[in-house]
ZADOVO-229104 format. One record per atom (N, C-alpha, C): y, x, z. Coordinates in steps of 0.001 Angstrom, whole numbers, padded with zeros to 6 digits, always signed. Example, Ala and Ser with C-alpha at 12.3 -4.5 7.8 and 13.67 -1.06 7.14 Angstrom:
-005690+013190+007800
-004500+012300+007800
-003300+013200+007800
-002250+012850+007080
-001060+013670+007140
+000030+012900+007870
***
This chain:
+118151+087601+079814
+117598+087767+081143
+118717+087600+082164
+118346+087050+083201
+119447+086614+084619
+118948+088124+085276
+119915+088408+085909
+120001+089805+087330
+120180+088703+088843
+119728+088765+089891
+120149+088365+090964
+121062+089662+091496
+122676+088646+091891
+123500+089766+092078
+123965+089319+093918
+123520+088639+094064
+123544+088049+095989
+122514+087085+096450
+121649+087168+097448
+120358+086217+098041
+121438+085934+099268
+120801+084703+099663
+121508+084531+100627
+120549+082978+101191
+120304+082495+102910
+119708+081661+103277
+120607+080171+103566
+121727+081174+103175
+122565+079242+103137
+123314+079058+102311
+122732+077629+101595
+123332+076314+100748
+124844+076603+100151
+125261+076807+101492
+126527+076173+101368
+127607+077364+100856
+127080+078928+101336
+127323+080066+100864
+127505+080466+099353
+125819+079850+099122
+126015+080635+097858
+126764+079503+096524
+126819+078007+096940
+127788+077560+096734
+129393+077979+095913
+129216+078475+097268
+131064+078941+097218
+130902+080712+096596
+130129+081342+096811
+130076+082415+095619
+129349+082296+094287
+129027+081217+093916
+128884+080451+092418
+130103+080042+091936
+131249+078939+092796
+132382+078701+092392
+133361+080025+092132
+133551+080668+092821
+134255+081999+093373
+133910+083019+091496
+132598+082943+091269
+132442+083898+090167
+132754+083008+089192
+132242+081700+088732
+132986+080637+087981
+134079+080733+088169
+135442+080806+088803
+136445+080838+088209
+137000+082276+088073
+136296+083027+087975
+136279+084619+087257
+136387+084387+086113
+135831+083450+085857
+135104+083764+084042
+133782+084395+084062
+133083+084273+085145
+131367+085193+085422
+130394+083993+085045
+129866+083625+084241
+128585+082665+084235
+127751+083369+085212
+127253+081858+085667
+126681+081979+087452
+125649+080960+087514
+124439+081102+088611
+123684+079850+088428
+123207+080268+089963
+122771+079348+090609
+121707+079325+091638
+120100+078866+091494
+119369+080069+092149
+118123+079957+091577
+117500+079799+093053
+116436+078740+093587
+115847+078637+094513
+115002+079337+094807
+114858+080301+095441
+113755+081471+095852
+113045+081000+097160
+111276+080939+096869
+110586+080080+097890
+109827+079445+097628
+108912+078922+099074
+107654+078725+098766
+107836+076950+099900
+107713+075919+099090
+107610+074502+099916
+107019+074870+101514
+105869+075913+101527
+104651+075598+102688
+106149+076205+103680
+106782+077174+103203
+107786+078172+104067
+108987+078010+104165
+109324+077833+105601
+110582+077059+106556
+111649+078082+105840
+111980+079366+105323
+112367+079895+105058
+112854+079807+103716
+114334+079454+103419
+115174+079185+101859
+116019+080196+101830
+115605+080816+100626
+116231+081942+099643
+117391+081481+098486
+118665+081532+098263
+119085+081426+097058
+119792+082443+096747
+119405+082729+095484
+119729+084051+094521
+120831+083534+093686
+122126+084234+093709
+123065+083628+092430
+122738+084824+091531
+122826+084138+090336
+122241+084979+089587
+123280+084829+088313
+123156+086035+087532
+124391+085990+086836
+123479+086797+084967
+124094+086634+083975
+123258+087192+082799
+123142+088473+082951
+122446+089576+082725
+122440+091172+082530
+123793+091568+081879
+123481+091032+080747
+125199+091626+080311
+126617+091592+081175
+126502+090241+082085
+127943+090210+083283
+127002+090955+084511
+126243+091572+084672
+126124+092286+085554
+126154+093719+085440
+126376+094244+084331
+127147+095495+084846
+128558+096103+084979
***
């Protein structure tokens, strides 16, 4: 199971706290949170349960 460990509405942010935990040694992913009809973009970096505690 993935934990979302930061949401955030810009691209370019969660980006650079995907790279930032990648070179931790943190496996990291960005997950698109959202709905097409809604002007509004969510991205969750999300990291495994086990690196999240």
């Amino acid at each position: 199971m993935w934990t979302a460990v930061y949401i955030t509405q810009s691209r370019s942010l969660a980006d650079q706290l995907q790279k930032r935990l990648l070179a931790e040694g943190l496996l990291a992913k960005l997950k698109y949170v959202g709905d097409k009809r809604n002007p509004v973009r969510n991205f969750e970096i999300v990291v495994p349960e086990s690196e999240s505690s």
